[in-house]
TINUKOL-318888 format. One record per atom (N, C-alpha, C, O, CB): atom name; x negated, y, z. Coordinates in nm, 4 decimals. Last residue first. Glycine has a CB too. Example, Ala and Ser with C-alpha at 12.3 -4.5 7.8 and 13.67 -1.06 7.14 Angstrom:
! TINUKOL-318888
+------+----------+----------+----------+
| atom |        x |        y |        z |
+------+----------+----------+----------+
|    N |  -1.2850 |  -0.2250 |   0.7080 |
|   CA |  -1.3670 |  -0.1060 |   0.7140 |
|    C |  -1.2900 |   0.0030 |   0.7870 |
|    O |  -1.3409 |   0.1138 |   0.8039 |
|   CB |  -1.4084 |  -0.0598 |   0.5725 |
|    N |  -1.3190 |  -0.5690 |   0.7800 |
|   CA |  -1.2300 |  -0.4500 |   0.7800 |
|    C |  -1.3200 |  -0.3300 |   0.7800 |
|    O |  -1.4236 |  -0.3319 |   0.8465 |
|   CB |  -1.1308 |  -0.4473 |   0.9046 |
+------+----------+----------+----------+
! end
This chain:
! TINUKOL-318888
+------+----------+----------+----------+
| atom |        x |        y |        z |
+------+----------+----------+----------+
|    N |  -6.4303 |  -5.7419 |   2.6383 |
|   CA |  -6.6022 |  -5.6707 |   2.5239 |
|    C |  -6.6393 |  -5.6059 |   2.6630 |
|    O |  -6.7421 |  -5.5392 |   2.6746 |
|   CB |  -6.5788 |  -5.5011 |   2.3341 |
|    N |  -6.1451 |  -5.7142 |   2.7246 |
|   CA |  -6.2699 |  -5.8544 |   2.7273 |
|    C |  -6.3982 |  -5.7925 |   2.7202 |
|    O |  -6.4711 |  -5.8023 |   2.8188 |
|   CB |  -6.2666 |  -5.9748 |   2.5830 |
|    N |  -6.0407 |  -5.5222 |   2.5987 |
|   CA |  -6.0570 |  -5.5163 |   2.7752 |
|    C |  -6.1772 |  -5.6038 |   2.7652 |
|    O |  -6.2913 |  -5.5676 |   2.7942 |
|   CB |  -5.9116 |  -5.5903 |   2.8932 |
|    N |  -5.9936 |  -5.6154 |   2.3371 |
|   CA |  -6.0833 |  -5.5086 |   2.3547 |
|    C |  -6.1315 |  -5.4689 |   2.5512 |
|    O |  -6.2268 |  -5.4079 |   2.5998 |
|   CB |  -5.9899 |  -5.3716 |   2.2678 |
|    N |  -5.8774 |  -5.8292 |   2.3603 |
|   CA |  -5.9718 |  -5.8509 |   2.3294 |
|    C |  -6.0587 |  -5.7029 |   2.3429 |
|    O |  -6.1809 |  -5.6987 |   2.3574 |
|   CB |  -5.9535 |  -5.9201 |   2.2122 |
|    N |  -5.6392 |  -5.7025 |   2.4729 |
|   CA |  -5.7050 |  -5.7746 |   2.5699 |
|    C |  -5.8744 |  -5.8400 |   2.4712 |
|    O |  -5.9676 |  -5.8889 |   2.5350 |
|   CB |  -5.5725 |  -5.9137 |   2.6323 |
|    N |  -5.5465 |  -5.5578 |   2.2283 |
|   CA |  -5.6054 |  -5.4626 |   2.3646 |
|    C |  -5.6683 |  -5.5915 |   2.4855 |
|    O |  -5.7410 |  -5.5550 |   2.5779 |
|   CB |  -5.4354 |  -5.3473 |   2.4558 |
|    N |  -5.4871 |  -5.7487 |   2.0516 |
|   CA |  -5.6104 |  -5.6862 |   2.0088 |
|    C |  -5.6559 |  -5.6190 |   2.1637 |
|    O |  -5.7703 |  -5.6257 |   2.2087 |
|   CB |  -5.5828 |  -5.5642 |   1.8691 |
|    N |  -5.2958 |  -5.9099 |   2.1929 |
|   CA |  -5.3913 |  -5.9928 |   2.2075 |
|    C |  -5.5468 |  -5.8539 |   2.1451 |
|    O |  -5.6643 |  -5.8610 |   2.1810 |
|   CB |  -5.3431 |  -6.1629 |   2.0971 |
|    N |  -5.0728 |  -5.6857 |   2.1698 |
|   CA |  -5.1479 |  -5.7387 |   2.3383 |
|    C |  -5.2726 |  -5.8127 |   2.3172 |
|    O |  -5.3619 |  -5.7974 |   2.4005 |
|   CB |  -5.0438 |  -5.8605 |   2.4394 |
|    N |  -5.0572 |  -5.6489 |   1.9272 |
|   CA |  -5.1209 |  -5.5784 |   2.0007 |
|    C |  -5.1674 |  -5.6541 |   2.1032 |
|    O |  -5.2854 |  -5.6836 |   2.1223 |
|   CB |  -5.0574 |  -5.4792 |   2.0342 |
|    N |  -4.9526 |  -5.9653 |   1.8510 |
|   CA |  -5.0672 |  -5.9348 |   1.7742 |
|    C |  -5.1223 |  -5.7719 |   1.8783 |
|    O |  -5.2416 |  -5.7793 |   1.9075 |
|   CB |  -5.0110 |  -5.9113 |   1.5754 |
|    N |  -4.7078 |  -5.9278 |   2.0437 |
|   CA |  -4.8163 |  -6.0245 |   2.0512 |
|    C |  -4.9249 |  -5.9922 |   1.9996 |
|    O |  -5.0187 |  -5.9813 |   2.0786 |
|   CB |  -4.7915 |  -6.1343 |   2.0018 |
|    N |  -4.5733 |  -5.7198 |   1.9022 |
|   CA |  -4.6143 |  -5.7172 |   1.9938 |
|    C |  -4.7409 |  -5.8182 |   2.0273 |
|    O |  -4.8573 |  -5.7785 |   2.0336 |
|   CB |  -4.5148 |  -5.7206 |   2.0537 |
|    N |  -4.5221 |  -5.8626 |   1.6729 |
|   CA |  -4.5878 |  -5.7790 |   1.6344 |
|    C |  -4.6618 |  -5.7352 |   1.7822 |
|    O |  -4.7835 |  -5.7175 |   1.7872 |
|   CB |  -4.5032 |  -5.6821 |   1.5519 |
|    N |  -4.3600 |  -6.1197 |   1.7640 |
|   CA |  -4.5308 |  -6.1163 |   1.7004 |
|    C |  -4.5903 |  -6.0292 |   1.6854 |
|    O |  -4.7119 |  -6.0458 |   1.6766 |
|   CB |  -4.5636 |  -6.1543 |   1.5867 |
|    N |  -4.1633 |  -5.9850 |   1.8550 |
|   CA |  -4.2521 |  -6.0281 |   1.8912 |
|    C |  -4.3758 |  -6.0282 |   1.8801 |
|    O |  -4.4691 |  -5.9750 |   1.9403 |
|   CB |  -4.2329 |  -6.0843 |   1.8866 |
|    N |  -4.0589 |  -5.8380 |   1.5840 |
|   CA |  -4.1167 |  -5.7770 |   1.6691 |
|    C |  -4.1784 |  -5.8000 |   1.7511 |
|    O |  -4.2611 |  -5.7157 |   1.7859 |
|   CB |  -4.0756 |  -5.7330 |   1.7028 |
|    N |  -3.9963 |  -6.0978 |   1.4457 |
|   CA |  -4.0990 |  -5.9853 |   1.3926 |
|    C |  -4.1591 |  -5.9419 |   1.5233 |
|    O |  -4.2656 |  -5.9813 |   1.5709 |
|   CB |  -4.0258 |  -5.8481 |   1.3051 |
|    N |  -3.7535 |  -6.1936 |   1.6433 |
|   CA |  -3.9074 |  -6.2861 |   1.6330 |
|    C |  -3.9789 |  -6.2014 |   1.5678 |
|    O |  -4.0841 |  -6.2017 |   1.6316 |
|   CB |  -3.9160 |  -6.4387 |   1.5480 |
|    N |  -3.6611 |  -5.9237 |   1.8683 |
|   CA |  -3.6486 |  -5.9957 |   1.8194 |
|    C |  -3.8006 |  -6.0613 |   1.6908 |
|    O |  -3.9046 |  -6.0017 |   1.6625 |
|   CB |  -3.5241 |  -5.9485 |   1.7928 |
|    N |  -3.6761 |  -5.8366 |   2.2178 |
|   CA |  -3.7397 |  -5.8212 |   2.0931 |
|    C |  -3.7101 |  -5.9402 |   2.0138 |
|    O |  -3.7248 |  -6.0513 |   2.0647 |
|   CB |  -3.8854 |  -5.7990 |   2.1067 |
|    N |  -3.5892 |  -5.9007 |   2.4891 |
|   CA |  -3.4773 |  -5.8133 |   2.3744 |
|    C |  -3.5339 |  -5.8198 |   2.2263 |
|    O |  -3.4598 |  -5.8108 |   2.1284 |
|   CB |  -3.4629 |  -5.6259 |   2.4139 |
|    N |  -3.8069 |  -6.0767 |   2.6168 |
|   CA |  -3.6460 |  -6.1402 |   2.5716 |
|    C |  -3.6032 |  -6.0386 |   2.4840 |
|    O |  -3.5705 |  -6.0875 |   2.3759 |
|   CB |  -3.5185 |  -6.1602 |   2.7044 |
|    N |  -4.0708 |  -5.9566 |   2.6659 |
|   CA |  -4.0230 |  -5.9684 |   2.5224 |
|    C |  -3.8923 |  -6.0427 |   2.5006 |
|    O |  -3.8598 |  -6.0734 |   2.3859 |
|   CB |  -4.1270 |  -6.0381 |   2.4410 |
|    N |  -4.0216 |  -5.8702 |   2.9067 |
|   CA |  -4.0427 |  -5.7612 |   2.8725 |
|    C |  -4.0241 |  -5.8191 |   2.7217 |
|    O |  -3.9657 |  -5.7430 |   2.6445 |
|   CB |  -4.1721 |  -5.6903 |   2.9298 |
|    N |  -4.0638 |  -6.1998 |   3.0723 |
|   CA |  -3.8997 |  -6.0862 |   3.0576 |
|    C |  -3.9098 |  -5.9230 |   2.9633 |
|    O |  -3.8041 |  -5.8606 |   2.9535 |
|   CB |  -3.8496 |  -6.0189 |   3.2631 |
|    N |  -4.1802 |  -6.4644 |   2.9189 |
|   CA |  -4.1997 |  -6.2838 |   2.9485 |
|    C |  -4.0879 |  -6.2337 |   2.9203 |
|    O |  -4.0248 |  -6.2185 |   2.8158 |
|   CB |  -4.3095 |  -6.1923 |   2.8572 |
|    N |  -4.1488 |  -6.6838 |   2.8078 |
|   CA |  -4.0911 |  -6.6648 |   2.8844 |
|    C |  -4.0714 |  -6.4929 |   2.9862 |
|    O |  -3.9955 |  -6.4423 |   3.0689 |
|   CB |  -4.1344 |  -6.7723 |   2.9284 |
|    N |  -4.1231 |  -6.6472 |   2.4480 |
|   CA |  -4.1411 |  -6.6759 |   2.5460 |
|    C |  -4.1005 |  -6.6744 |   2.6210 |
|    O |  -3.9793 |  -6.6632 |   2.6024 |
|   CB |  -4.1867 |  -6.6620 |   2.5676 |
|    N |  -3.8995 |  -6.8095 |   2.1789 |
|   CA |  -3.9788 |  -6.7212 |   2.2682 |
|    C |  -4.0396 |  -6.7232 |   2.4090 |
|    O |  -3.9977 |  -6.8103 |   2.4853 |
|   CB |  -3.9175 |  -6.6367 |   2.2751 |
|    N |  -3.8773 |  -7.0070 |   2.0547 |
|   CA |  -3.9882 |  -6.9884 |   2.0241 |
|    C |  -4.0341 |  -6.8601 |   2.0593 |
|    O |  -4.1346 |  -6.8003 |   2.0210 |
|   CB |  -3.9997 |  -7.0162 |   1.9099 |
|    N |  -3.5865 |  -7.0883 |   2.1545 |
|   CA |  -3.7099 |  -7.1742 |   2.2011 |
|    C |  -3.8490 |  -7.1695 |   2.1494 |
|    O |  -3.9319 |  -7.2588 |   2.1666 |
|   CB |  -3.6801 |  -7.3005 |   2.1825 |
|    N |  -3.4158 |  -6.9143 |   2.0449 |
|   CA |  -3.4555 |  -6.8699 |   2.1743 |
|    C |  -3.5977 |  -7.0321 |   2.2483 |
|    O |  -3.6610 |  -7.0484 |   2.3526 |
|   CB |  -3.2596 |  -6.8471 |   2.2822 |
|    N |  -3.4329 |  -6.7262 |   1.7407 |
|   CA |  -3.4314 |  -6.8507 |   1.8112 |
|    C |  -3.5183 |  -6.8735 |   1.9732 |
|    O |  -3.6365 |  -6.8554 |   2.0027 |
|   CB |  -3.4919 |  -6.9461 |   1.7003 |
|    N |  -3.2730 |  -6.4505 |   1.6072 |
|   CA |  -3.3598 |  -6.5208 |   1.7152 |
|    C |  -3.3411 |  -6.6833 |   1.7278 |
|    O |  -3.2330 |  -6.7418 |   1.7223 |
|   CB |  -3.3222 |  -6.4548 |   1.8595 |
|    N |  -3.2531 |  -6.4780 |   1.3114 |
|   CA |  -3.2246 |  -6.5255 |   1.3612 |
|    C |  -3.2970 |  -6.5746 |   1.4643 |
|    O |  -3.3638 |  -6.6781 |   1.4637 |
|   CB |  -3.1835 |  -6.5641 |   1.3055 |
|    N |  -3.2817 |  -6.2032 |   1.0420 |
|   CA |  -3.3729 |  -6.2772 |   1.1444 |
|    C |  -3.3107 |  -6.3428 |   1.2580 |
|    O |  -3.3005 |  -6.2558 |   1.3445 |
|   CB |  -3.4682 |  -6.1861 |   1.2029 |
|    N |  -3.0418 |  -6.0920 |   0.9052 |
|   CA |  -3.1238 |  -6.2017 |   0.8656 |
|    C |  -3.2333 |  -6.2800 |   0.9356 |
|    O |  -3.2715 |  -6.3922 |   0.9023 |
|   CB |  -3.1740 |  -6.1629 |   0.7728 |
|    N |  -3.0182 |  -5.8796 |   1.0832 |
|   CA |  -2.9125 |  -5.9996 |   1.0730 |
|    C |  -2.9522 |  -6.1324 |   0.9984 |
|    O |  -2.9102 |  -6.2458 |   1.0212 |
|   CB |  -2.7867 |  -5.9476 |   0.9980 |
|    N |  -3.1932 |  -5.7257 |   1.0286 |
|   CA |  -3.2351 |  -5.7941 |   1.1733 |
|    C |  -3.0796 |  -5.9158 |   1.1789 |
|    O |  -3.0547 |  -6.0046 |   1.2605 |
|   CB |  -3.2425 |  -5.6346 |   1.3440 |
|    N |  -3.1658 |  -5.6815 |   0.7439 |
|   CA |  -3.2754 |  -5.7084 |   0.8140 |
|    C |  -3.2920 |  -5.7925 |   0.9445 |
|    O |  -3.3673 |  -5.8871 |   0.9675 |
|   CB |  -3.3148 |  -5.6017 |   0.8342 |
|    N |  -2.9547 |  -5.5516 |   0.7783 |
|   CA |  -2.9505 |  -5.6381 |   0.7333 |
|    C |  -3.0489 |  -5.7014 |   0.7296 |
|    O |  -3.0221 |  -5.8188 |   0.7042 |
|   CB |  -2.9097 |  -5.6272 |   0.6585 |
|    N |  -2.9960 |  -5.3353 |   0.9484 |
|   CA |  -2.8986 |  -5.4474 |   0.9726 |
|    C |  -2.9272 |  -5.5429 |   0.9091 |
|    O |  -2.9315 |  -5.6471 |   0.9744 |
|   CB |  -2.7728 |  -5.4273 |   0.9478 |
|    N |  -3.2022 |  -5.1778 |   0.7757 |
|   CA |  -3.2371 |  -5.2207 |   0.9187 |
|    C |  -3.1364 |  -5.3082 |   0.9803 |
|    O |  -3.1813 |  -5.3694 |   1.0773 |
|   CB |  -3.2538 |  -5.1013 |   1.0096 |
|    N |  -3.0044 |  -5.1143 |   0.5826 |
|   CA |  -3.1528 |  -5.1938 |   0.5417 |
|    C |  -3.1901 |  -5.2685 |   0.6649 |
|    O |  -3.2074 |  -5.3903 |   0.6688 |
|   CB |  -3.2918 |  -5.0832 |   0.4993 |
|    N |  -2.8741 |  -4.8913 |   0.6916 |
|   CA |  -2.8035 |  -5.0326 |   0.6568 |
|    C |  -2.9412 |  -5.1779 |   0.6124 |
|    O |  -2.9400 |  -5.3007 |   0.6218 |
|   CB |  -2.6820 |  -4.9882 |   0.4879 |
|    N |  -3.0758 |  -4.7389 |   0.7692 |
|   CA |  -2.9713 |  -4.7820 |   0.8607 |
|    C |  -2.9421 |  -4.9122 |   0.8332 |
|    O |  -2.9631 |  -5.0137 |   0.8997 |
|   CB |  -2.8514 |  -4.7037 |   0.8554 |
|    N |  -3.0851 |  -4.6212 |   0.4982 |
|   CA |  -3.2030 |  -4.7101 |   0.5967 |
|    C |  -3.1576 |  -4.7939 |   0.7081 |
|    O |  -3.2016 |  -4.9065 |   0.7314 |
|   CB |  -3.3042 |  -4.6128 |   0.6735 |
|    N |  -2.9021 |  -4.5213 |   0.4182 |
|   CA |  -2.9536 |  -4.6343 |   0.3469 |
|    C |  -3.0645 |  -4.7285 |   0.4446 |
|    O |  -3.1017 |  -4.8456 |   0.4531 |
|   CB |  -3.0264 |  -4.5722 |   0.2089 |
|    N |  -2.8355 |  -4.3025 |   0.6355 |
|   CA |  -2.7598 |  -4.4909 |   0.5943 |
|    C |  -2.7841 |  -4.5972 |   0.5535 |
|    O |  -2.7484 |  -4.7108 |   0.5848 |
|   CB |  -2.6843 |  -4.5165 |   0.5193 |
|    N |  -3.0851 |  -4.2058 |   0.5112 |
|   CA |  -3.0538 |  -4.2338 |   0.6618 |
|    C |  -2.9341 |  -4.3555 |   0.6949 |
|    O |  -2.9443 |  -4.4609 |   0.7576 |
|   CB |  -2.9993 |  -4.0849 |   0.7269 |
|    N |  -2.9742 |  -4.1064 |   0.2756 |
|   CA |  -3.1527 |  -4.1689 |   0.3035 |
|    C |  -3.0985 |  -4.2181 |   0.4945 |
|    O |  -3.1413 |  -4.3280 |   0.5297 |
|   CB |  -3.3449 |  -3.9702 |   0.2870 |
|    N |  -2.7676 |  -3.9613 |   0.3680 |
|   CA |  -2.7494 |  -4.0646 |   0.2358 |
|    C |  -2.8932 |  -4.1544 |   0.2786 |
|    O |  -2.8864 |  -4.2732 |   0.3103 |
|   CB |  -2.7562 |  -3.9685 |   0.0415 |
|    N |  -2.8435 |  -3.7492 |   0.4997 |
|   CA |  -2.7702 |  -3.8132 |   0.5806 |
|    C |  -2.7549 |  -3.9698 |   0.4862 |
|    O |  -2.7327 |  -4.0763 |   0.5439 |
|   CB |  -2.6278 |  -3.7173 |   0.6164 |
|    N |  -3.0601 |  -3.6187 |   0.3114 |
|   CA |  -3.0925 |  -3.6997 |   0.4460 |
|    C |  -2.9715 |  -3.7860 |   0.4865 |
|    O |  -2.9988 |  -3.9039 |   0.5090 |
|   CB |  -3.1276 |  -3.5966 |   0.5740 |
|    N |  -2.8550 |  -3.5493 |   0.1199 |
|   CA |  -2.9389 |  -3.6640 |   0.0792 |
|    C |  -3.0462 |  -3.6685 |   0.2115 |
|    O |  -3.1336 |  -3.7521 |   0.1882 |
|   CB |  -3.0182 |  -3.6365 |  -0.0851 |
|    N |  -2.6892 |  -3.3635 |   0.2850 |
|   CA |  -2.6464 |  -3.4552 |   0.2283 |
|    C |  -2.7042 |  -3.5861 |   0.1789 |
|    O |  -2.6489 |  -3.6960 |   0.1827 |
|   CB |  -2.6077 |  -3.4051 |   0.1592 |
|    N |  -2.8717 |  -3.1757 |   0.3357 |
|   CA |  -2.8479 |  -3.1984 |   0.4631 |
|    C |  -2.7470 |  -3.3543 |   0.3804 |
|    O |  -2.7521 |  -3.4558 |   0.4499 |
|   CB |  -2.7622 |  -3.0406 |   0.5718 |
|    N |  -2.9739 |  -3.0703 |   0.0665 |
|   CA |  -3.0954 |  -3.1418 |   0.1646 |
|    C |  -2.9820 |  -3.2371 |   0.2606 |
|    O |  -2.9982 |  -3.3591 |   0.2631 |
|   CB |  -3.2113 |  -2.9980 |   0.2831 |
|    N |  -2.7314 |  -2.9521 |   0.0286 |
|   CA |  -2.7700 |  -3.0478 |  -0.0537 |
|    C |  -2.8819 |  -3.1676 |   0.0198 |
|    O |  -2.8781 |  -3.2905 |   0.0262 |
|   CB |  -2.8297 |  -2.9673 |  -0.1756 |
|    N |  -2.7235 |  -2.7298 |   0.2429 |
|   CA |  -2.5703 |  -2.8082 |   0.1952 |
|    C |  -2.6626 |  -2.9669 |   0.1514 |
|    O |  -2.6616 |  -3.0680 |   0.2217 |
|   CB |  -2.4575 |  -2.7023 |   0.0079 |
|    N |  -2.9437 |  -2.6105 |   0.1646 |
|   CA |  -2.9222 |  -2.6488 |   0.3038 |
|    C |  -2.8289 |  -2.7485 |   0.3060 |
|    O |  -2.8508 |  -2.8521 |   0.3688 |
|   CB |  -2.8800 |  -2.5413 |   0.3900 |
|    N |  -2.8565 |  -2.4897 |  -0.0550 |
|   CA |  -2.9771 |  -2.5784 |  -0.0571 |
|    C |  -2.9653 |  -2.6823 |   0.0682 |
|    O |  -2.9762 |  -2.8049 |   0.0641 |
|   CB |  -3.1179 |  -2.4848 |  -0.0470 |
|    N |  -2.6294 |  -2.3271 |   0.0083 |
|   CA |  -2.6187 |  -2.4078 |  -0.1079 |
|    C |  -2.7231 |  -2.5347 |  -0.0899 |
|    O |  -2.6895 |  -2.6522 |  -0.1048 |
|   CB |  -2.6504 |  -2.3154 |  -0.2407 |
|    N |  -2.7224 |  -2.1534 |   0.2045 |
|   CA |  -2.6654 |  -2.2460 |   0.2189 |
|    C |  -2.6436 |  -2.3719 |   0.1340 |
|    O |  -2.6402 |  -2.4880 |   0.1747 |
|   CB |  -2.5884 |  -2.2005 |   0.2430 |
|    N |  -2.9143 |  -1.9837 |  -0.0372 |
|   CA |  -2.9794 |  -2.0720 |   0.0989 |
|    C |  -2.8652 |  -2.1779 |   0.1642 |
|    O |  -2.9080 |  -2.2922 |   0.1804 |
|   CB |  -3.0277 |  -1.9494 |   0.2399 |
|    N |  -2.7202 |  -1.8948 |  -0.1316 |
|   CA |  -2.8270 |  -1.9956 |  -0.2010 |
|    C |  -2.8568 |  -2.0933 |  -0.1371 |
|    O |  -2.8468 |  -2.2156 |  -0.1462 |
|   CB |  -2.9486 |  -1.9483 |  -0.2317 |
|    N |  -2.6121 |  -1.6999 |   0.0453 |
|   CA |  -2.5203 |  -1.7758 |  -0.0258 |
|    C |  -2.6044 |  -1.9909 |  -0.1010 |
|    O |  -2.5712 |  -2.1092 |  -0.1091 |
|   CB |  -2.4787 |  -1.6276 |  -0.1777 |
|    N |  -2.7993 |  -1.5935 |   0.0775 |
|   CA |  -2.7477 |  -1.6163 |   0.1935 |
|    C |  -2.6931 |  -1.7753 |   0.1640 |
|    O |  -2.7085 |  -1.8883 |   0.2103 |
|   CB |  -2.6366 |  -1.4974 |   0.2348 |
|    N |  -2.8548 |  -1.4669 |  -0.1954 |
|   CA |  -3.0028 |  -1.5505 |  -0.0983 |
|    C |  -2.9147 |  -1.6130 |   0.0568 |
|    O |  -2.9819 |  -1.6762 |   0.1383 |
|   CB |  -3.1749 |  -1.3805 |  -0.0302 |
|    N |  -2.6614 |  -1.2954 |  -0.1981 |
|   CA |  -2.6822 |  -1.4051 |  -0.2824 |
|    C |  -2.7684 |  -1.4591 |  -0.2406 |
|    O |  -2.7339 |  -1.5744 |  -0.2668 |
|   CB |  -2.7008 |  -1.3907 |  -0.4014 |
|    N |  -2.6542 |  -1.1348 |   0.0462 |
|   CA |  -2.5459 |  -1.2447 |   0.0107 |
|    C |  -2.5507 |  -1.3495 |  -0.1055 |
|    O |  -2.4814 |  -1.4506 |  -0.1178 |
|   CB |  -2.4292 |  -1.1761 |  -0.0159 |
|    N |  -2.8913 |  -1.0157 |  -0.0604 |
|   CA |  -2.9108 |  -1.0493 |   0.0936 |
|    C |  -2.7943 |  -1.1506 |   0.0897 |
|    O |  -2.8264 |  -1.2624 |   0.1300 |
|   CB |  -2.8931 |  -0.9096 |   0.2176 |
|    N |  -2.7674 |  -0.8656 |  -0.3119 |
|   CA |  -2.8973 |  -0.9403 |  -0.3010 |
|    C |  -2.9181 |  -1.0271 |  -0.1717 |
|    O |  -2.9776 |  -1.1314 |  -0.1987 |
|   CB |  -3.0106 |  -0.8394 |  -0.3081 |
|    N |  -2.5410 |  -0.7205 |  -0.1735 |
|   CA |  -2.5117 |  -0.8158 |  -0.2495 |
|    C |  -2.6666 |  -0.8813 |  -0.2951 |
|    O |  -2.6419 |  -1.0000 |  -0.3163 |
|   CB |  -2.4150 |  -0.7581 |  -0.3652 |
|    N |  -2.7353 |  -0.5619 |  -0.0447 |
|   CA |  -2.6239 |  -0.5978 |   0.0312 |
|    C |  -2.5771 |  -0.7300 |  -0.0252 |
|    O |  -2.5697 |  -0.8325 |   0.0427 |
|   CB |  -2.5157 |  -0.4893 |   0.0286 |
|    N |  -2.8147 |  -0.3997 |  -0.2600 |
|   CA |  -2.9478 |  -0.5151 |  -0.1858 |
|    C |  -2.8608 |  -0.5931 |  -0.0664 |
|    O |  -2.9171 |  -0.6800 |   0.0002 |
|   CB |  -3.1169 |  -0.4081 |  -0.0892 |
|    N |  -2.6425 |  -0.2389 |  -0.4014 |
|   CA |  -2.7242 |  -0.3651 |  -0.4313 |
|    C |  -2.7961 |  -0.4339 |  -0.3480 |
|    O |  -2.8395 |  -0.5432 |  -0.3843 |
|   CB |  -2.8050 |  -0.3473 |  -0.5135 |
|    N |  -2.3256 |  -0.2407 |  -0.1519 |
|   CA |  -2.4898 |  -0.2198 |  -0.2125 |
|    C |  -2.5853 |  -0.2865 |  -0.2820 |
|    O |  -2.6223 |  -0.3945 |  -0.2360 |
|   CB |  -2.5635 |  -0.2047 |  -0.1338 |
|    N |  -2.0607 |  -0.3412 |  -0.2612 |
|   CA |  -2.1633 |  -0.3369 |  -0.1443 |
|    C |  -2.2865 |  -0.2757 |  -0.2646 |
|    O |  -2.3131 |  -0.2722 |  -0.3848 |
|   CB |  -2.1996 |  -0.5235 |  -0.0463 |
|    N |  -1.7705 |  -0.1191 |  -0.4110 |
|   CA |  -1.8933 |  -0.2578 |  -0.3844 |
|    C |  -1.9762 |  -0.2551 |  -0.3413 |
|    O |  -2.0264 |  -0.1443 |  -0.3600 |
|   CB |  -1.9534 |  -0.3201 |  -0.4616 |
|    N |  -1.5318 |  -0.0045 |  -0.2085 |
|   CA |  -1.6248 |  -0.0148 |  -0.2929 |
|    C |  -1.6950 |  -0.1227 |  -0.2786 |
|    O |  -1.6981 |  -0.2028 |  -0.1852 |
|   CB |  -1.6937 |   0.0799 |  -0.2942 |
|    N |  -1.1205 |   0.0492 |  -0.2366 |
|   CA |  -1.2500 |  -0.0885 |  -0.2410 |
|    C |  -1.3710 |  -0.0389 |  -0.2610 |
|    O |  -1.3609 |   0.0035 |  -0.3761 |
|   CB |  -1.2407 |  -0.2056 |  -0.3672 |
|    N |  -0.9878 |   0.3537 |  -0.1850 |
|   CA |  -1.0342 |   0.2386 |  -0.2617 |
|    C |  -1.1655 |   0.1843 |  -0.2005 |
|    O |  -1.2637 |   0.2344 |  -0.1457 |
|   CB |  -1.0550 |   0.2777 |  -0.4118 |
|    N |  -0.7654 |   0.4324 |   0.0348 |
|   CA |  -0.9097 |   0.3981 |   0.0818 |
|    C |  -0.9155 |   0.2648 |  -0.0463 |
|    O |  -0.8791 |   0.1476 |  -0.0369 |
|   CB |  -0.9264 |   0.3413 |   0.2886 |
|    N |  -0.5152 |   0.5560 |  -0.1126 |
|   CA |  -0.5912 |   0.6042 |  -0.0405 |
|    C |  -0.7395 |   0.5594 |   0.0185 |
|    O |  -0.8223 |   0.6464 |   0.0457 |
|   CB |  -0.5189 |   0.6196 |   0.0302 |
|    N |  -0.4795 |   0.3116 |  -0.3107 |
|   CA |  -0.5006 |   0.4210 |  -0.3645 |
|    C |  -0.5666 |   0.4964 |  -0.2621 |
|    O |  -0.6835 |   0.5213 |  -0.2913 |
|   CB |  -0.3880 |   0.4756 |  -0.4177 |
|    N |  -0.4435 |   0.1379 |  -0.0667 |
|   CA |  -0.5348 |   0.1091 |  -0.1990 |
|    C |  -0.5590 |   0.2615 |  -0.2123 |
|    O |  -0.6385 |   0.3253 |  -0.1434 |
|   CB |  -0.4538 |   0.0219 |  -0.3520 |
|    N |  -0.2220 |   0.1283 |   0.0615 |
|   CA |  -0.2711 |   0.2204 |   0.0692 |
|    C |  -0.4003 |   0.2441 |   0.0323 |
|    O |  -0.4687 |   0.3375 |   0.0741 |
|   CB |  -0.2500 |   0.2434 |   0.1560 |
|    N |  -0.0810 |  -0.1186 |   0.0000 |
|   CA |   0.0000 |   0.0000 |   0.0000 |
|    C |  -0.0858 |   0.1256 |   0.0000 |
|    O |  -0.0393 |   0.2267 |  -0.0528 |
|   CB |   0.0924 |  -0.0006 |   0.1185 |
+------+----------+----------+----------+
! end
């Protein structure tokens, strides 16, 4: 109604420069934040299927209460440290 009395102006050039770099920057932010969350499922789901394919078997672990949660990779992987740091205690 009162257009005519207080016309619209357009921002300033560097007003509208500062909103297009605003604007961008979200744009980018948008895209990154989409193909992490995509790279992050994918991995996710890699890591299920992974540890669903490894079937603890509970008579080729030990009896050490600190390796019952680890499953058989991770064992060994553990194992293979403990045995390098006790060979290095040994020397």
């Amino acid at each position: 109604m009162f257009d005519w009395l207080f016309p619209k102006r357009e921002p300033d050039p560097t007003v509208r420069d500062v909103l297009r770099r605003i604007e961008s920057l979200e744009f980018e932010w948008n895209d990154w934040y989409g193909k992490f969350r995509r790279l992050y499922a994918q991995m996710s789901r890699r890591a299920e299927r992974e540890e669903a394919r490894e079937i603890p078997l509970e008579a080729s672990r030990t009896d050490d209460p600190s390796q019952l949660h680890l499953i058989d990779r991770q064992a060994k992987i553990q194992a293979e440290i403990l045995s390098r740091r006790n060979h290095a205690v040994s020397r």
